[in-house]
KOLGU-4560 file (N, C-alpha, C; in nm, 3 decimals, padded with zeros to 5 digits):
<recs>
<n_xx: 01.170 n_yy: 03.931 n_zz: -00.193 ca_xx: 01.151 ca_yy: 04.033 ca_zz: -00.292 c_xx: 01.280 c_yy: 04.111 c_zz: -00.307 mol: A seq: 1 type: UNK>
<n_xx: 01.310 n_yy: 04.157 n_zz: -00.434 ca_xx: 01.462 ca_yy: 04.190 ca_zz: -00.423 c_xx: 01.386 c_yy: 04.365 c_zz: -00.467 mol: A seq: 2 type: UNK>
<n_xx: 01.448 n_yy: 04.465 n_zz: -00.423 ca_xx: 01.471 ca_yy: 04.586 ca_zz: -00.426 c_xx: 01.516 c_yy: 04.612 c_zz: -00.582 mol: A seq: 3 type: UNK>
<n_xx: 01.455 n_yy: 04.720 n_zz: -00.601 ca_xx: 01.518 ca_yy: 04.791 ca_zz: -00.759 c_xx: 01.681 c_yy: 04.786 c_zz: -00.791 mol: A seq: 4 type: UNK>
<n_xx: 01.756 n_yy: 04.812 n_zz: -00.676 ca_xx: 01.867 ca_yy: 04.771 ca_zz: -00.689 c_xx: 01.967 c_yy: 04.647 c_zz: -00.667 mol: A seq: 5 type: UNK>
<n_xx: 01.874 n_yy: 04.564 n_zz: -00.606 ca_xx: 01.912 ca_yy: 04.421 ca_zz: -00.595 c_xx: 01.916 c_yy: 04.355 c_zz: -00.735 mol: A seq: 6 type: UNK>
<n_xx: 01.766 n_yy: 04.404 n_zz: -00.775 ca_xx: 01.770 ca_yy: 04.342 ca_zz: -00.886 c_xx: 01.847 c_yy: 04.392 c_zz: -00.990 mol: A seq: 7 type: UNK>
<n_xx: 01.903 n_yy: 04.502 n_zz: -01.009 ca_xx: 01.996 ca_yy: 04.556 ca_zz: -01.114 c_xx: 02.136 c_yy: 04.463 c_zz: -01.070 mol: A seq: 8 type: UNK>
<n_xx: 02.157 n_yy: 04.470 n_zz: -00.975 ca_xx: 02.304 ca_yy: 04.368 ca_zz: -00.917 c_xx: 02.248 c_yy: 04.256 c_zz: -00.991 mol: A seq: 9 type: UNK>
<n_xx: 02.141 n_yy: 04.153 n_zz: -00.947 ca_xx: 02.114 ca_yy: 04.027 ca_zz: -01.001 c_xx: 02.134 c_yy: 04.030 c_zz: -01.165 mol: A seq: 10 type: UNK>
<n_xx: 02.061 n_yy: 04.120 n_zz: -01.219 ca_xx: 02.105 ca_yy: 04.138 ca_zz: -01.386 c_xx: 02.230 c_yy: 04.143 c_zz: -01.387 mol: A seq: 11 type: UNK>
<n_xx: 02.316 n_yy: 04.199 n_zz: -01.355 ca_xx: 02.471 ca_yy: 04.256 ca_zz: -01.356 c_xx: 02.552 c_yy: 04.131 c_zz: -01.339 mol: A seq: 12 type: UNK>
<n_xx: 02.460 n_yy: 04.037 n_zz: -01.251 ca_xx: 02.583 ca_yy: 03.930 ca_zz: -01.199 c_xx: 02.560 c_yy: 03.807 c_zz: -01.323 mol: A seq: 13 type: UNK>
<n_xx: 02.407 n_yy: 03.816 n_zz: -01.356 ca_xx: 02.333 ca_yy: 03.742 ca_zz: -01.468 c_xx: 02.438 c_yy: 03.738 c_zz: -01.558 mol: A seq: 14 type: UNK>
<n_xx: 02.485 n_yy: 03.883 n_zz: -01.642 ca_xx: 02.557 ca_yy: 03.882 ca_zz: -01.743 c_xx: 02.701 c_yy: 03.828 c_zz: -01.728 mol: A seq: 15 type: UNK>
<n_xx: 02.749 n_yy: 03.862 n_zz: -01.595 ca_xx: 02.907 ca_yy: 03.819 ca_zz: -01.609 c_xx: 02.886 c_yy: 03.697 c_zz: -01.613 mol: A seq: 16 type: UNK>
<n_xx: 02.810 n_yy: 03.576 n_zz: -01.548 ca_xx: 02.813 ca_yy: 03.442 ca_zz: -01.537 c_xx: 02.779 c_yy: 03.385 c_zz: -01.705 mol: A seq: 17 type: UNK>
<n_xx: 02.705 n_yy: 03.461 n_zz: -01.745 ca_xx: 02.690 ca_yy: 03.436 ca_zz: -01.868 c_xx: 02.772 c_yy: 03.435 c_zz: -01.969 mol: A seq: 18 type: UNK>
<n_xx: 02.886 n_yy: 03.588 n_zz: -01.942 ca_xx: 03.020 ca_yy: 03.517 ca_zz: -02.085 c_xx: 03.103 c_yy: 03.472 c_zz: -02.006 mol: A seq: 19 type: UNK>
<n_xx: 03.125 n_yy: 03.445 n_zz: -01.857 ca_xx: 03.215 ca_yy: 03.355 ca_zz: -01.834 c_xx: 03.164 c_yy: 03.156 c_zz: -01.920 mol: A seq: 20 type: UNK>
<n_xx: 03.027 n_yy: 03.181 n_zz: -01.921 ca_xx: 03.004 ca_yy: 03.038 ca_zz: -01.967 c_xx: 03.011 c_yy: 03.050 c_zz: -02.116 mol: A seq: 21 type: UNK>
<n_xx: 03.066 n_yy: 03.111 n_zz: -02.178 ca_xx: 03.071 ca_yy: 03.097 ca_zz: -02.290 c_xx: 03.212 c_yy: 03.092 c_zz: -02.370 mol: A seq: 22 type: UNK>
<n_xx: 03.285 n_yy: 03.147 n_zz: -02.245 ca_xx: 03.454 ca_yy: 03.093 ca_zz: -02.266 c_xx: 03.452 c_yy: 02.905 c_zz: -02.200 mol: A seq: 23 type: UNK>
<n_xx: 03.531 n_yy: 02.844 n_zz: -02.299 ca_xx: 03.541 ca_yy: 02.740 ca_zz: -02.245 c_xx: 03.675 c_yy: 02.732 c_zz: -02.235 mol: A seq: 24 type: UNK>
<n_xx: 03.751 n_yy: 02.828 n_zz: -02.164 ca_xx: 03.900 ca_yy: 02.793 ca_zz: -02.155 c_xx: 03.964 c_yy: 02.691 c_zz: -02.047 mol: A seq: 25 type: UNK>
<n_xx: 03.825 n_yy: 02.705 n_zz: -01.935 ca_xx: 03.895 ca_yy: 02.598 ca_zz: -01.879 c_xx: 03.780 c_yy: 02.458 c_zz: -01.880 mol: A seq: 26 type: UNK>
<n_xx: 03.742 n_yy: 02.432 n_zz: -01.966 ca_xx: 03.642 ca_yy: 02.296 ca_zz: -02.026 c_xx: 03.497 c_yy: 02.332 c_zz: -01.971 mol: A seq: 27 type: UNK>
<n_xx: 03.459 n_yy: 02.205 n_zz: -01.976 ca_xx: 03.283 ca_yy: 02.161 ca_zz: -01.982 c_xx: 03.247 c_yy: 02.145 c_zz: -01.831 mol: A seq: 28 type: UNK>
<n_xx: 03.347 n_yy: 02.123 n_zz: -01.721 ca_xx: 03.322 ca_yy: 02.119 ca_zz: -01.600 c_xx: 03.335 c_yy: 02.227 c_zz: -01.539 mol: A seq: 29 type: UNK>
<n_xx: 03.373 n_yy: 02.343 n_zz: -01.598 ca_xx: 03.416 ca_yy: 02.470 ca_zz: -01.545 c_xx: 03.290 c_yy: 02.512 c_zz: -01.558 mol: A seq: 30 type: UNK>
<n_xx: 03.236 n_yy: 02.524 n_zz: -01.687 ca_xx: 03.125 ca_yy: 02.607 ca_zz: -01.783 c_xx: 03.006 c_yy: 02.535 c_zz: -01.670 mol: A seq: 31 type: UNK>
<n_xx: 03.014 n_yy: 02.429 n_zz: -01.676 ca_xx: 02.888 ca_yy: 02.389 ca_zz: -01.589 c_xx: 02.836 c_yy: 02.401 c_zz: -01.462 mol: A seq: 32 type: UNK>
<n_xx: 02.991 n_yy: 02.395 n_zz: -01.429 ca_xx: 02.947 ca_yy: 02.478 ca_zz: -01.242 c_xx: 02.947 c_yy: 02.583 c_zz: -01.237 mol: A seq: 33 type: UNK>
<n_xx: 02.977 n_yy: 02.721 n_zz: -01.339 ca_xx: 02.931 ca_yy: 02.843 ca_zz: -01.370 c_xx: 02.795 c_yy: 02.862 c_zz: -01.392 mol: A seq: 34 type: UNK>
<n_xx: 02.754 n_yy: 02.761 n_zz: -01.492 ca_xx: 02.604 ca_yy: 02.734 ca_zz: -01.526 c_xx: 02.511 c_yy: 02.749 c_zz: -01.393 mol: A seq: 35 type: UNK>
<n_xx: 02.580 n_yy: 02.702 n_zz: -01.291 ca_xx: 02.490 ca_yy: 02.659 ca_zz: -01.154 c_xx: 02.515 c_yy: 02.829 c_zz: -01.036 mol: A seq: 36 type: UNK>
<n_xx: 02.588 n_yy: 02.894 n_zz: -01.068 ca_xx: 02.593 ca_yy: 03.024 ca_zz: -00.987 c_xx: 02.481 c_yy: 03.090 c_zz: -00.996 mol: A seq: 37 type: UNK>
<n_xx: 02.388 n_yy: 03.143 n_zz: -01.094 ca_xx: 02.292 ca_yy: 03.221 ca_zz: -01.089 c_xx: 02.231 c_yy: 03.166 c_zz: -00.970 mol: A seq: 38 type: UNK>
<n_xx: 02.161 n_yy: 03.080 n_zz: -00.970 ca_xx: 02.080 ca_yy: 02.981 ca_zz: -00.861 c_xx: 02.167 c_yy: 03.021 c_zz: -00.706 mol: A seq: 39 type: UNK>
<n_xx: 02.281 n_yy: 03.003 n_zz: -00.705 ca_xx: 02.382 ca_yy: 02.989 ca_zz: -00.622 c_xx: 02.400 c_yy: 03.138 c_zz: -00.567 mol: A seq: 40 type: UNK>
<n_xx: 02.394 n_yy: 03.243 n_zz: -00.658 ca_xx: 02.390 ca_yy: 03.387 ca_zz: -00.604 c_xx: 02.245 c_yy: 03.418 c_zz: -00.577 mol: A seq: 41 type: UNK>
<n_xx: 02.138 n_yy: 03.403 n_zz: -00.623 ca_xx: 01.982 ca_yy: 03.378 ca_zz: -00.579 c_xx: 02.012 c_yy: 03.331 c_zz: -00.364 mol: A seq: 42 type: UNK>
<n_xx: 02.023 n_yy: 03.219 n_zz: -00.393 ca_xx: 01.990 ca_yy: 03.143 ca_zz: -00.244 c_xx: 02.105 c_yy: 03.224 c_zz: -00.130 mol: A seq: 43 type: UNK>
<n_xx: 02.231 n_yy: 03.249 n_zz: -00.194 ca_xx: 02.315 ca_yy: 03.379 ca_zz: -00.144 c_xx: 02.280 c_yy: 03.458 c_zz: -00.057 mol: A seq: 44 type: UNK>
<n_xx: 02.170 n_yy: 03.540 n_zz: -00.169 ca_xx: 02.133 ca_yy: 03.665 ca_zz: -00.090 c_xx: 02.028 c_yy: 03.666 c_zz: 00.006 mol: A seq: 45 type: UNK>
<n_xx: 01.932 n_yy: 03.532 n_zz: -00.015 ca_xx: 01.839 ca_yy: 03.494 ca_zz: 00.076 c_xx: 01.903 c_yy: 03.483 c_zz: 00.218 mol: A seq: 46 type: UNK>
<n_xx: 01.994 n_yy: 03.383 n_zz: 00.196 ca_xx: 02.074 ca_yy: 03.351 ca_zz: 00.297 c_xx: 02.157 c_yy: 03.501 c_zz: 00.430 mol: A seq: 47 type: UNK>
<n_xx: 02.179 n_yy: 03.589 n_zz: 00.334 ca_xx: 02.230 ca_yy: 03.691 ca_zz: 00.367 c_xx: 02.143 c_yy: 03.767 c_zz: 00.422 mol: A seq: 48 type: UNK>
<n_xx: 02.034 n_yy: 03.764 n_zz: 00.363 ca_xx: 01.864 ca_yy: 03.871 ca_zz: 00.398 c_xx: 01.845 c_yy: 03.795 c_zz: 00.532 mol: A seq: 49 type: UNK>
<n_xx: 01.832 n_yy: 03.679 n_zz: 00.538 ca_xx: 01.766 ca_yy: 03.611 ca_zz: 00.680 c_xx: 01.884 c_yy: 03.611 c_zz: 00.749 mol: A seq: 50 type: UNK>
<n_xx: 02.028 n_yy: 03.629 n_zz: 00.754 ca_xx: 02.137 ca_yy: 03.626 ca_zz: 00.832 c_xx: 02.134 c_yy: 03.789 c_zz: 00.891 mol: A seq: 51 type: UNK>
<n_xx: 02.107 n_yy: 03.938 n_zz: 00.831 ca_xx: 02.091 ca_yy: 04.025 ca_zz: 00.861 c_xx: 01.974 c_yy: 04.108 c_zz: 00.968 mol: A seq: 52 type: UNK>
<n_xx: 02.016 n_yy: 04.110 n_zz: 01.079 ca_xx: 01.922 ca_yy: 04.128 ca_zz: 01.168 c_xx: 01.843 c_yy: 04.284 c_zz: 01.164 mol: A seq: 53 type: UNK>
<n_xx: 01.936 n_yy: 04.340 n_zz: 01.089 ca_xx: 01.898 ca_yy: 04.505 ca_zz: 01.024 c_xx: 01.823 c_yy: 04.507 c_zz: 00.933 mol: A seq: 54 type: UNK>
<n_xx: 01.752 n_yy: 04.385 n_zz: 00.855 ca_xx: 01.724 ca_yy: 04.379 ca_zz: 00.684 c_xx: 01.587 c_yy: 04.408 c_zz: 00.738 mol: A seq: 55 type: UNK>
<n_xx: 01.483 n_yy: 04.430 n_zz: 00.611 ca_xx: 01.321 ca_yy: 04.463 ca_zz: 00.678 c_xx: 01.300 c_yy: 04.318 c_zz: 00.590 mol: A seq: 56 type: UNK>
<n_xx: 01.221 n_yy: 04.265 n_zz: 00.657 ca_xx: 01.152 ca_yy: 04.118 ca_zz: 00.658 c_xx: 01.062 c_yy: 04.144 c_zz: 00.493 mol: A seq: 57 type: UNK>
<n_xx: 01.155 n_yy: 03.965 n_zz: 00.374 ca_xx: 01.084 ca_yy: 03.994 ca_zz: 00.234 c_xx: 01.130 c_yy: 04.117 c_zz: 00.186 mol: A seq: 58 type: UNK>
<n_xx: 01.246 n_yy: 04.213 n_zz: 00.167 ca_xx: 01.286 ca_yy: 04.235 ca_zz: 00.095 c_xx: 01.422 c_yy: 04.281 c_zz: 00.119 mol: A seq: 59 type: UNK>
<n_xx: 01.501 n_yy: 04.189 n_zz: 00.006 ca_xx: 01.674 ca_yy: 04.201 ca_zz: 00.020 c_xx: 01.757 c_yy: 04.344 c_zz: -00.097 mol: A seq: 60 type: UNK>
<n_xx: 01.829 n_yy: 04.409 n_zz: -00.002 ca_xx: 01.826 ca_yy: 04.537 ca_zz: -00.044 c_xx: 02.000 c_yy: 04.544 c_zz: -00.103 mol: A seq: 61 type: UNK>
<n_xx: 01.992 n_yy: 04.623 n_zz: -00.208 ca_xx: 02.151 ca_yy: 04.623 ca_zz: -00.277 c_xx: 02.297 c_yy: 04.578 c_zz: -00.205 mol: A seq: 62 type: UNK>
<n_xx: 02.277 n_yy: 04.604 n_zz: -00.112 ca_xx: 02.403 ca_yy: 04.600 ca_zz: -00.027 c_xx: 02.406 c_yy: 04.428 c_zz: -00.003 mol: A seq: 63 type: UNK>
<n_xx: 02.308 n_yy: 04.379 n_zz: 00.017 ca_xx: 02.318 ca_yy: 04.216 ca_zz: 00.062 c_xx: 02.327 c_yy: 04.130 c_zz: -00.075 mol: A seq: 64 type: UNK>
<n_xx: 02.243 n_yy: 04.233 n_zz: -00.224 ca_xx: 02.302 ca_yy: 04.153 ca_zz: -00.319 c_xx: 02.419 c_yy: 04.229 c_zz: -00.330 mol: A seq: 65 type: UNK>
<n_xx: 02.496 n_yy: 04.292 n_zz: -00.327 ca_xx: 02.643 ca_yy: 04.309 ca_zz: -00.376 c_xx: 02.718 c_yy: 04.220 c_zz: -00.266 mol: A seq: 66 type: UNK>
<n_xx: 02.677 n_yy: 04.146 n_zz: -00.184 ca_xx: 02.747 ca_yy: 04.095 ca_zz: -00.106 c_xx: 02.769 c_yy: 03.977 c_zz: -00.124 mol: A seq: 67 type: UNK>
<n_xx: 02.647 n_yy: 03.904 n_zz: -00.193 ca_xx: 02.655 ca_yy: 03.768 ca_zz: -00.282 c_xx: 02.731 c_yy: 03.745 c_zz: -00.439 mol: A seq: 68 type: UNK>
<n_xx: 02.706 n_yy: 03.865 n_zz: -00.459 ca_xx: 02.784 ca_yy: 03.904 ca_zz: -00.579 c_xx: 02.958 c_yy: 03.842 c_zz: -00.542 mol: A seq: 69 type: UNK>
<n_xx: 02.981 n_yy: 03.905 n_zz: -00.416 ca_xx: 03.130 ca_yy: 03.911 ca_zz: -00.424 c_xx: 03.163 c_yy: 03.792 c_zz: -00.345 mol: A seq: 70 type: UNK>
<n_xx: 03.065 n_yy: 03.725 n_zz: -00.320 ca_xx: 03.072 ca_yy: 03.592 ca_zz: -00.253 c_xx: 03.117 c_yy: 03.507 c_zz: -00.403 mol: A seq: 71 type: UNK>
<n_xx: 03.006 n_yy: 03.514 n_zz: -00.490 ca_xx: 03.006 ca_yy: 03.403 ca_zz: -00.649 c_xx: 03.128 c_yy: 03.487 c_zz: -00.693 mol: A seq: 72 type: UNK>
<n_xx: 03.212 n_yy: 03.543 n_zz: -00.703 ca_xx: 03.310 ca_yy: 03.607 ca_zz: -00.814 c_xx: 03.469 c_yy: 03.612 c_zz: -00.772 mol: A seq: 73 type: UNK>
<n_xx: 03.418 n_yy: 03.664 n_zz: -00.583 ca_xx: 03.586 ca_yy: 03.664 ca_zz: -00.556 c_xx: 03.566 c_yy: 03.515 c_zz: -00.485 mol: A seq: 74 type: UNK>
<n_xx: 03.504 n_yy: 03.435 n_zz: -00.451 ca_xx: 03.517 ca_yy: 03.283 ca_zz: -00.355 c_xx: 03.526 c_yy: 03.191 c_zz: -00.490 mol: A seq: 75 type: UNK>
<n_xx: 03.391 n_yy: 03.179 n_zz: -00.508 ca_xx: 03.367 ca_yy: 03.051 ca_zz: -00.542 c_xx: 03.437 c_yy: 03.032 c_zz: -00.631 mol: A seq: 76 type: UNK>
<n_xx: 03.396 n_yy: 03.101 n_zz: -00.723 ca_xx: 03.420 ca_yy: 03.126 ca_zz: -00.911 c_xx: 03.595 c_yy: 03.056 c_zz: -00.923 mol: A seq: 77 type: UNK>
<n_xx: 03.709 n_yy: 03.142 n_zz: -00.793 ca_xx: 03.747 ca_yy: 03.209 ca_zz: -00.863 c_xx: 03.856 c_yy: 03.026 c_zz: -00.793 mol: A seq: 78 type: UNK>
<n_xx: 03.787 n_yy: 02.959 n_zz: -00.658 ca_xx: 03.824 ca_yy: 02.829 ca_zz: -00.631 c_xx: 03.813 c_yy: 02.731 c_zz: -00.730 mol: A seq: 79 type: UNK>
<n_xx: 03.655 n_yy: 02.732 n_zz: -00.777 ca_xx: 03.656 ca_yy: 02.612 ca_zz: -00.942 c_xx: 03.715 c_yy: 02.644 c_zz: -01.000 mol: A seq: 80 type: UNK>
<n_xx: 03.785 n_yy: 02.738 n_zz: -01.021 ca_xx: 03.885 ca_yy: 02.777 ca_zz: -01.145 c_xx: 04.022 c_yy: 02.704 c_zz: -01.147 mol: A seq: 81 type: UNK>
<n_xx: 04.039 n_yy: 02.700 n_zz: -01.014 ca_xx: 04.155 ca_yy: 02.632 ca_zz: -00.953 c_xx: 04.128 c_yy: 02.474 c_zz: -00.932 mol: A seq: 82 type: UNK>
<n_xx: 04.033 n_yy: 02.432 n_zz: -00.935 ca_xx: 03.968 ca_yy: 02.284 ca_zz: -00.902 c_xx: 03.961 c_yy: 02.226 c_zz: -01.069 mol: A seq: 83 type: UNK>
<n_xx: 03.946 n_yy: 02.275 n_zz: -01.158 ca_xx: 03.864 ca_yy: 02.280 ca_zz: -01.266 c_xx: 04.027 c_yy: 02.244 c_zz: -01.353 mol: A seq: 84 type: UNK>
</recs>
């Protein structure tokens, strides 16, 4: 269960992935493994919720989504860009 503010991060991250996929500056393989981050920042924060021994059990709280956030934007994103 994501927290009122998790879920405002999840919207927040929703939108940037969204006009990054709508620039196709760096092609159709870029756009598509962008396509696949939402999912990818989702399982993130799960990952992060059950890695946190402080978290309260079923619900992941702002701080663990801003943490996936900056996992999809400063890691991944910013490696396919460079792969791509």
């Amino acid at each position: 269960h994501l927290l009122p503010g998790a879920q405002e991060e999840r919207l927040a991250a929703e939108r940037r992935l969204f006009d990054l996929e709508q620039s196709d500056a760096l092609g159709g393989a870029f756009t598509s493994f962008v396509g696949k981050m939402a999912g990818v920042w989702g399982r993130l924060a799960l990952v992060l919720h059950a890695a946190d021994p402080a978290s309260i059990p079923g619900e992941v709280t702002r701080e663990l989504a801003r943490a996936a956030t900056r996992l999809v934007f400063d890691y991944l994103i910013p490696s396919a860009a460079r792969v791509y």
